[in-house]
C-alpha positions in Angstrom: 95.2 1.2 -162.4 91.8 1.0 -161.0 90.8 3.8 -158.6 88.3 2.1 -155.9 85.4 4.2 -154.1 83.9 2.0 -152.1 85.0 2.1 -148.7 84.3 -2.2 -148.0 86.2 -2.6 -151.3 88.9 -0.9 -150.1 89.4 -2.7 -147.0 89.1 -5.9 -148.7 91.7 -5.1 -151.3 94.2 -3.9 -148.2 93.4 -7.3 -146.4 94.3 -9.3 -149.6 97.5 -7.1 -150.4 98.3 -7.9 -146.9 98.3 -11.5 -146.2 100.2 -13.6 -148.5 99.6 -17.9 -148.2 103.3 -18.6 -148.3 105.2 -15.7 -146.5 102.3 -14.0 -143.9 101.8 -11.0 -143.3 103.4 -7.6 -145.0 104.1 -5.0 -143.0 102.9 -1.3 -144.1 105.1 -0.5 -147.1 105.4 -4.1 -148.9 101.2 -3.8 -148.5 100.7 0.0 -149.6 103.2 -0.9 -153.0 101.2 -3.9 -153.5 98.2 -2.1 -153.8 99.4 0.5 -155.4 100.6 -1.8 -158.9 96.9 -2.4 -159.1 94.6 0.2 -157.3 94.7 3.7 -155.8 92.0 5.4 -153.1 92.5 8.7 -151.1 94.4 7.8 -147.6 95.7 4.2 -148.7 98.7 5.0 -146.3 96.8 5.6 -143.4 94.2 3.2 -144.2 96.6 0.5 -144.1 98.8 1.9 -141.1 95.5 1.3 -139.3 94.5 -2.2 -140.5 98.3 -3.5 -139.5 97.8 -1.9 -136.4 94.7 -3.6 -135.1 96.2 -7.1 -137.1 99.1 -6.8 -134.5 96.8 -6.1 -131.7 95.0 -9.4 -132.2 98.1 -11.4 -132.7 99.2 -9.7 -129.2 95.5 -10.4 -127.8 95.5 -14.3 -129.1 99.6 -14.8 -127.9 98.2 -13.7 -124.5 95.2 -16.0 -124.4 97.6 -19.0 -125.5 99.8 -18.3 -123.0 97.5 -17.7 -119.9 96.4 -21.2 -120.8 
């Protein structure tokens, strides 16, 4: 297990734990265990809670814009 520092690193790591090519997107716990078999930071829970958050915000913001149009 690697423990990552870097605060861009970590948000990277979360985005790639989080989008998978053939099933989309994880929700909070699938992404935290996935990036837990391989890395480990301070606040991973809450980091994540907050990047699923703001991914659901922009699927709500780009349904919207498809549908006003």
């Amino acid at each position: 297990m690697r423990y990552v520092q870097n605060r861009k690193e970590q948000m990277r790591v979360a985005q790639v734990c989080h989008v998978d090519v053939t099933s989309g997107h994880f929700g909070v716990a699938k992404t935290v265990a996935r990036i837990k078999e391989r890395f480990m930071w301070k606040g991973i829970l809450s980091d994540v809670k907050s990047m699923v958050r703001i991914y659901l915000l922009l699927l709500l913001i780009k349904a919207e814009g498809i549908n006003n149009h």
